[in-house]
PASEBA-1860 file (N, C-alpha, C; in nm, 3 decimals):
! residues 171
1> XXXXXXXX> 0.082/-0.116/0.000/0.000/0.000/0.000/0.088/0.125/0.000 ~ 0.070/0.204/-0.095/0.159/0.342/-0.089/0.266/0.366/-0.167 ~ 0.285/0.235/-0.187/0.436/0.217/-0.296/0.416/0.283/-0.420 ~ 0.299/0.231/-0.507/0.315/0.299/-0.622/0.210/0.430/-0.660 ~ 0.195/0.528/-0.524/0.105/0.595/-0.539/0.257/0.752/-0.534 ~ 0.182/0.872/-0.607/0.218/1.005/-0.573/0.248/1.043/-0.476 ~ 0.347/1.106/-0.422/0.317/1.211/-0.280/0.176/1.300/-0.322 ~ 0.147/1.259/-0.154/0.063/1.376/-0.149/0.073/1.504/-0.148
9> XXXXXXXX> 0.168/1.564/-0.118/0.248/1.659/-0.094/0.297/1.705/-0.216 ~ 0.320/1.824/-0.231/0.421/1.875/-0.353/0.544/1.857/-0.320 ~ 0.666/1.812/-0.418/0.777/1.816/-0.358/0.804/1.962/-0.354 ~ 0.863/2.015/-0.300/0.935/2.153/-0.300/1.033/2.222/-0.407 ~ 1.140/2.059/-0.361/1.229/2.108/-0.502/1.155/2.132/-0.644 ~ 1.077/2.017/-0.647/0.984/2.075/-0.804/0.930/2.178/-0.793 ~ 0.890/2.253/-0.696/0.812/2.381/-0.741/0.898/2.512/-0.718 ~ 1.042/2.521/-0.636/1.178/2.590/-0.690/1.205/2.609/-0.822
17> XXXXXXXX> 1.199/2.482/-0.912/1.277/2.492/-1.007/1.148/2.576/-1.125 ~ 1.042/2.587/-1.104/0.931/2.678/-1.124/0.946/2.807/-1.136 ~ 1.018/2.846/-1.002/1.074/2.966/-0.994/1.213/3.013/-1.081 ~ 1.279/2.928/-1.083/1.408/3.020/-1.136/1.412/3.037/-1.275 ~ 1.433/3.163/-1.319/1.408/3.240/-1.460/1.488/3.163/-1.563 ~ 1.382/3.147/-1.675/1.447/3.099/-1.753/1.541/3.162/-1.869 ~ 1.533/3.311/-1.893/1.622/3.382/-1.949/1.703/3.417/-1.892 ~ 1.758/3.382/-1.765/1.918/3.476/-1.769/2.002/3.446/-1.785
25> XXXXXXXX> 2.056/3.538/-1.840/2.191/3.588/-1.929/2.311/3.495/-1.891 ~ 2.396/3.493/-1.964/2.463/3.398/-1.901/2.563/3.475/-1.929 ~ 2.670/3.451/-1.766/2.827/3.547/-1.742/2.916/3.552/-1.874 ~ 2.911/3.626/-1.939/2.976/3.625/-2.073/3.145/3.726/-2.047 ~ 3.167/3.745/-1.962/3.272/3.828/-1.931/3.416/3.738/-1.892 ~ 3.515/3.750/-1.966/3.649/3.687/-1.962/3.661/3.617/-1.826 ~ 3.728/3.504/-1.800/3.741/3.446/-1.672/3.844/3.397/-1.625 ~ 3.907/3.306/-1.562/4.040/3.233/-1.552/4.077/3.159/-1.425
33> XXXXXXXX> 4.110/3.057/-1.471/4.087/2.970/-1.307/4.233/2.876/-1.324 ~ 4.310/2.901/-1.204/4.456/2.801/-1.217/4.468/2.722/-1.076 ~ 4.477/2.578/-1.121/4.508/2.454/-1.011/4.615/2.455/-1.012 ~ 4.688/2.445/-0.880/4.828/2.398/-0.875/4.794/2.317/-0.717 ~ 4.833/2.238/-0.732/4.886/2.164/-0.585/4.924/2.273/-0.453 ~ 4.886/2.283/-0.338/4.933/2.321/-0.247/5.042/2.327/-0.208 ~ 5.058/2.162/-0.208/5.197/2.135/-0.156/5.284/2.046/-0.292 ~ 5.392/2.101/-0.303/5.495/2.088/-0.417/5.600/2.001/-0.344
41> XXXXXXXX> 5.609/1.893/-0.420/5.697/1.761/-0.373/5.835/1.761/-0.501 ~ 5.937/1.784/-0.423/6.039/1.795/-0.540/6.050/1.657/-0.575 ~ 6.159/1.655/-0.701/6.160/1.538/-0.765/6.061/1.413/-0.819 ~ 5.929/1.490/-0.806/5.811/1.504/-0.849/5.769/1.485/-0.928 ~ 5.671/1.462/-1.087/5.552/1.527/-1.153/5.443/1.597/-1.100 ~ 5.456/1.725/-1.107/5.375/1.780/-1.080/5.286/1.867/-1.198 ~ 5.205/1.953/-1.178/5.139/1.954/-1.294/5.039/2.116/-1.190 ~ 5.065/2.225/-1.341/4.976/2.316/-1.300/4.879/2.355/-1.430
49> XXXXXXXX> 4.722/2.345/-1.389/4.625/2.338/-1.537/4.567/2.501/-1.499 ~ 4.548/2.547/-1.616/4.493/2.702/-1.659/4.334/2.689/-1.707 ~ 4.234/2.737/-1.698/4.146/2.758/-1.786/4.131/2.917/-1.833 ~ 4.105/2.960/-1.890/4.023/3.074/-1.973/3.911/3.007/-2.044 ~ 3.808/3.101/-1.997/3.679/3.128/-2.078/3.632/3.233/-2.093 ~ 3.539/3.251/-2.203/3.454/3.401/-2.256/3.576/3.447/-2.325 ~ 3.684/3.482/-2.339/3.772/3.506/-2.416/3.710/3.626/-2.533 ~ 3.757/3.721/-2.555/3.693/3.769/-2.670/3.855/3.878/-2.736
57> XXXXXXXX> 3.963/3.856/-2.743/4.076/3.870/-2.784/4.154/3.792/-2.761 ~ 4.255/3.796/-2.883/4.394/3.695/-2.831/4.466/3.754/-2.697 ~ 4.514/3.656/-2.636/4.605/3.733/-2.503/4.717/3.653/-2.456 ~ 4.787/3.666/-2.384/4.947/3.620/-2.360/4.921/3.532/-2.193 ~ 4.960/3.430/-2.246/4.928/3.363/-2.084/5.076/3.348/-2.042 ~ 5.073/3.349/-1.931/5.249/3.301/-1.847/5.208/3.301/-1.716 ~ 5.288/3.211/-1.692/5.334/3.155/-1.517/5.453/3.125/-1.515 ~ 5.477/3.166/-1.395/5.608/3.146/-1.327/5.640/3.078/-1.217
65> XXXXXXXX> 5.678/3.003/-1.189/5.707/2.947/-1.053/5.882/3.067/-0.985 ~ 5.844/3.131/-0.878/5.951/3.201/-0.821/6.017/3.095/-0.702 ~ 6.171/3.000/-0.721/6.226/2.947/-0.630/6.332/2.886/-0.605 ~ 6.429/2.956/-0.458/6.486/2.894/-0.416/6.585/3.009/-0.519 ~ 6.509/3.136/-0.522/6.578/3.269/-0.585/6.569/3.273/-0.777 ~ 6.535/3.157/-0.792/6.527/3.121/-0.959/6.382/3.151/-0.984 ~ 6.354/3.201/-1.071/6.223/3.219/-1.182/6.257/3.094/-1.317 ~ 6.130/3.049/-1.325/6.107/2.955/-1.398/6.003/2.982/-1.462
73> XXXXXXXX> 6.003/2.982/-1.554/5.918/2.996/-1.659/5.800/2.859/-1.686 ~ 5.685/2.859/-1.623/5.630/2.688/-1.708/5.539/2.704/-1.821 ~ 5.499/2.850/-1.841/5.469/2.827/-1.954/5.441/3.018/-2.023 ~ 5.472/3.001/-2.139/5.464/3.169/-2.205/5.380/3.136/-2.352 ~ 5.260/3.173/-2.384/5.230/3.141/-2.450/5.102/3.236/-2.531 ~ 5.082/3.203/-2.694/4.974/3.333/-2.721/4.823/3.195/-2.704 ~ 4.723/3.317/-2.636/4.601/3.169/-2.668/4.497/3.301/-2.776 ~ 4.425/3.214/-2.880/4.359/3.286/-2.957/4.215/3.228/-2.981
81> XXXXXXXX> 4.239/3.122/-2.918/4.052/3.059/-2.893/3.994/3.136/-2.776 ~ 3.852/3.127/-2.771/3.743/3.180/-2.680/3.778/3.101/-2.540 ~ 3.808/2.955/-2.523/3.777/2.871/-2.485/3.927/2.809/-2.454 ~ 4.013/2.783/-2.373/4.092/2.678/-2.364/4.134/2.631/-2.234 ~ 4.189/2.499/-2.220/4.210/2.409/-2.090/4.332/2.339/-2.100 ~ 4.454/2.383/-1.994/4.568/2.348/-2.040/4.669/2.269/-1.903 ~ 4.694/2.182/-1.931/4.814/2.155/-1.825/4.983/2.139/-1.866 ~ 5.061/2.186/-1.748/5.153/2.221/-1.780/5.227/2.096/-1.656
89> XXXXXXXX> 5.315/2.037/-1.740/5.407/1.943/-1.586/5.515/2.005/-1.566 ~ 5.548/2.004/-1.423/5.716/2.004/-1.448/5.758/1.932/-1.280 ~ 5.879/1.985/-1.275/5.913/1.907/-1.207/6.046/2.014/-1.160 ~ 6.042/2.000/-0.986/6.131/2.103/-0.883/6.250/2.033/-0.837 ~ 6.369/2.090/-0.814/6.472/1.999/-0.771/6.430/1.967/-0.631 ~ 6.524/1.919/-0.557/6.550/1.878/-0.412/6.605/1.992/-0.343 ~ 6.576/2.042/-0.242/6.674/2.164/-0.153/6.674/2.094/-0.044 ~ 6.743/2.157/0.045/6.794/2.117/0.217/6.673/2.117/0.254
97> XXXXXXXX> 6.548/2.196/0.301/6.447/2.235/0.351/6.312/2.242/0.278 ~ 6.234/2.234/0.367/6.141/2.282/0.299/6.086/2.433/0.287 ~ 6.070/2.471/0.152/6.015/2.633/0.133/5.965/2.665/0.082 ~ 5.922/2.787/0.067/5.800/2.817/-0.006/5.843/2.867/-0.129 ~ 5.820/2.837/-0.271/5.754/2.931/-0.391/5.639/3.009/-0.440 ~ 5.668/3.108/-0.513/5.537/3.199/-0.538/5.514/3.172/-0.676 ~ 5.404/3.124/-0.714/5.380/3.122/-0.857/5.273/3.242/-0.899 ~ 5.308/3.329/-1.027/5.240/3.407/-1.095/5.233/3.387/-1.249
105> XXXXXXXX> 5.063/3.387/-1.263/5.000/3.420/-1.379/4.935/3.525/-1.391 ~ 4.965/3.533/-1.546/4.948/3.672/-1.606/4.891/3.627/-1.711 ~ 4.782/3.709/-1.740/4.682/3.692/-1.865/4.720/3.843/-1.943 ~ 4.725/3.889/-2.024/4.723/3.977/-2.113/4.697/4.007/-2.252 ~ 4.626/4.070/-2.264/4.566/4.130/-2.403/4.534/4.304/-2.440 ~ 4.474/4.300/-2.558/4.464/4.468/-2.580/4.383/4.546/-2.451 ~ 4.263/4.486/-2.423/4.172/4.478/-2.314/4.170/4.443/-2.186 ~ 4.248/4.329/-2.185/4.204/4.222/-2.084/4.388/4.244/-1.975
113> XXXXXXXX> 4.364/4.247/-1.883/4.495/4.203/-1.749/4.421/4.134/-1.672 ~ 4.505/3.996/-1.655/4.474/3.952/-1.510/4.593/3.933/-1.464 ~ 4.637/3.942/-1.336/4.748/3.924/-1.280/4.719/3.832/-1.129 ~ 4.753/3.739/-1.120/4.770/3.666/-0.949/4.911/3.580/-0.927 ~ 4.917/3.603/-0.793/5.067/3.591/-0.727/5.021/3.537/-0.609 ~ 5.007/3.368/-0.603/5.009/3.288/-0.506/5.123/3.210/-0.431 ~ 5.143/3.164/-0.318/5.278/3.094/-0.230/5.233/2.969/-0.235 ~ 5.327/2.853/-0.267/5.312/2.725/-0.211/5.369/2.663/-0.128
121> XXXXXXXX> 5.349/2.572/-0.080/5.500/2.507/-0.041/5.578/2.409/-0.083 ~ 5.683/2.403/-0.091/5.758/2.279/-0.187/5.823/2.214/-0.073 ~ 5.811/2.078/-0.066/5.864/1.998/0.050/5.911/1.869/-0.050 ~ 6.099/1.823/0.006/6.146/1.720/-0.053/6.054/1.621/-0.056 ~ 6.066/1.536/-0.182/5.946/1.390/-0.170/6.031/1.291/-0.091 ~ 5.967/1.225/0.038/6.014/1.093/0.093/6.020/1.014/0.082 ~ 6.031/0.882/0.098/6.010/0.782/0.063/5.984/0.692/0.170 ~ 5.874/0.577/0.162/5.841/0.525/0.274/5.922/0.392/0.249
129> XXXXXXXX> 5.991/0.332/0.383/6.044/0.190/0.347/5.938/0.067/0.428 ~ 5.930/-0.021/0.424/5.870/-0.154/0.484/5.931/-0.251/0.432 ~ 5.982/-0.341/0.545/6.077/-0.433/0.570/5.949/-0.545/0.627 ~ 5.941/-0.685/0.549/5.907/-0.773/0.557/5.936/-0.895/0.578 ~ 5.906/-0.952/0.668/6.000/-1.112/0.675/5.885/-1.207/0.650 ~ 5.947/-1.359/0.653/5.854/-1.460/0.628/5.791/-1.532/0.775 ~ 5.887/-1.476/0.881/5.782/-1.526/1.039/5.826/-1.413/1.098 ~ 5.732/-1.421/1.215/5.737/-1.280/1.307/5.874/-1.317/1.406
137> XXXXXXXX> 5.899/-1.489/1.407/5.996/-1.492/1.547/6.055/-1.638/1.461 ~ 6.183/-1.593/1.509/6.281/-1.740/1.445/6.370/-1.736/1.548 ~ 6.390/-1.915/1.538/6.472/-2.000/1.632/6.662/-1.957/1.594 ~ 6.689/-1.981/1.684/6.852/-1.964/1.648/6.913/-2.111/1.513 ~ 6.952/-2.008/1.448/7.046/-2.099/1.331/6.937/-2.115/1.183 ~ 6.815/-2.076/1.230/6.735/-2.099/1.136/6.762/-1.922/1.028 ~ 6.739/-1.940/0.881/6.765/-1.878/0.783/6.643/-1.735/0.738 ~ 6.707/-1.624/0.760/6.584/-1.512/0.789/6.594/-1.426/0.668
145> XXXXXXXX> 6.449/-1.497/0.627/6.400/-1.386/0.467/6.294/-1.292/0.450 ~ 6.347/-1.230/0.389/6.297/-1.057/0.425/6.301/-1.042/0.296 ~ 6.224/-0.897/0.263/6.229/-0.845/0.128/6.185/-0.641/0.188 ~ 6.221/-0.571/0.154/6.251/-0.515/0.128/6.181/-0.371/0.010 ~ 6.071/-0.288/0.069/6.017/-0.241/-0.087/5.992/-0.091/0.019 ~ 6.024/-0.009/-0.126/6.016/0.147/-0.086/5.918/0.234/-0.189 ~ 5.868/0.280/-0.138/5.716/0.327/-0.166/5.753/0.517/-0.207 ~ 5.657/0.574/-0.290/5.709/0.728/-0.249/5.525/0.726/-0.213
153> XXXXXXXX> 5.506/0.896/-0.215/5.426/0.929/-0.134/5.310/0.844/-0.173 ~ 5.244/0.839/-0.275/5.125/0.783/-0.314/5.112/0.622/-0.331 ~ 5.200/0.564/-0.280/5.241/0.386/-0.207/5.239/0.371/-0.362 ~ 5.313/0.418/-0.421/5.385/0.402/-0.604/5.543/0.296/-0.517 ~ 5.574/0.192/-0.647/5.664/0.125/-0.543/5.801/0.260/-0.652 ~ 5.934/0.282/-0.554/6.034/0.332/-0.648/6.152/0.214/-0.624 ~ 6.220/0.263/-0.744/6.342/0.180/-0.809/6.465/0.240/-0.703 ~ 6.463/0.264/-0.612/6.545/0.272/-0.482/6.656/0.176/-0.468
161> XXXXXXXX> 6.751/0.177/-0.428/6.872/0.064/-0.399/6.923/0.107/-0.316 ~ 6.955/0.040/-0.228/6.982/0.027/-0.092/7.160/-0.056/-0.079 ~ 7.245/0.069/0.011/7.388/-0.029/-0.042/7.411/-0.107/0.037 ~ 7.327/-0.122/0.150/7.366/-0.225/0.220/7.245/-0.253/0.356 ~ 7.221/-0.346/0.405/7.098/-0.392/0.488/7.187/-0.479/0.610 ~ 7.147/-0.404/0.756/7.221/-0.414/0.843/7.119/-0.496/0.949 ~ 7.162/-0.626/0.978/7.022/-0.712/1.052/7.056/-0.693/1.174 ~ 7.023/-0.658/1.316/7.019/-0.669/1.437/6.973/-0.818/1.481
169> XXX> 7.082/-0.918/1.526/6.969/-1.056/1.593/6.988/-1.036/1.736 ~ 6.901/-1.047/1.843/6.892/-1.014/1.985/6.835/-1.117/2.016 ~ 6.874/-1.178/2.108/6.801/-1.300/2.186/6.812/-1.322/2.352
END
């Protein structure tokens, strides 16, 4: 009983969507939106994507990554579509510490400036190790096998080598 009957009730949301106008205009005015990672892991792929939309002149896109006193260029470029979506990879060395870079994009045209100047942080990538054996507890004289695998941040395994593996036996 009730299963395949109507609400009695109006839903609400259906009678909202009643309300909202069906002519308006839609934001037609130049736009620009840039992802970059927060946190910047050297020795890395990393990757920063651009959009522009509404576009209505050609204009000059560039970013910079500012670091570690170097300007880097990741990308300088003319865009002449209305419309485009772009990613750029690169990849940061290793420093002693971790620190911050400022990346700035710049949009430019006859009309059009956009300018933003954001900080990230760039922190060396680690690597996780886990050391595995074949029993939790072995007898004296008996033969102890292990293996050995190093992970970076996203438990990706890396090609790591290790010059030497130092066993502690305590009994």
């Amino acid at each position: 009983m009730g299963k395949d009957k109507l609400p009695s009730k109006p839903n609400i949301f259906l009678l909202l969507l009643f309300f909202l106008p069906g002519n308006t205009p839609l934001n037609t005015e130049p736009q620009y939106m840039v992802l970059v990672p927060f946190l910047i892991h050297t020795n890395s792929h990393e990757k920063i994507c651009v959009q522009l939309t509404y576009l209505n002149e050609s204009v000059t896109l560039s970013a910079t990554l500012e670091y570690l006193g170097e300007n880097r260029s990741l990308i300088d470029d003319v865009v002449s579509e209305k419309d485009v979506f772009t990613c750029i990879p690169f990849s940061l060395p290793k420093s002693n510490s971790t620190s911050v870079a400022f990346l700035t994009v710049t949009v430019t045209g006859d009309t059009l400036h956009f300018k933003s100047r954001k900080s990230v942080l760039v922190k060396n990538s680690e690597s996780l190790v886990f050391i595995q054996t074949d029993k939790p507890i072995y007898k004296p004289g008996q033969t102890v096998q292990f293996r050995i695998i190093s992970l970076d941040k996203d438990f990706y395994p890396l090609n790591e080598k290790f010059p030497f593996v130092y066993v502690q036996v305590s009994g």
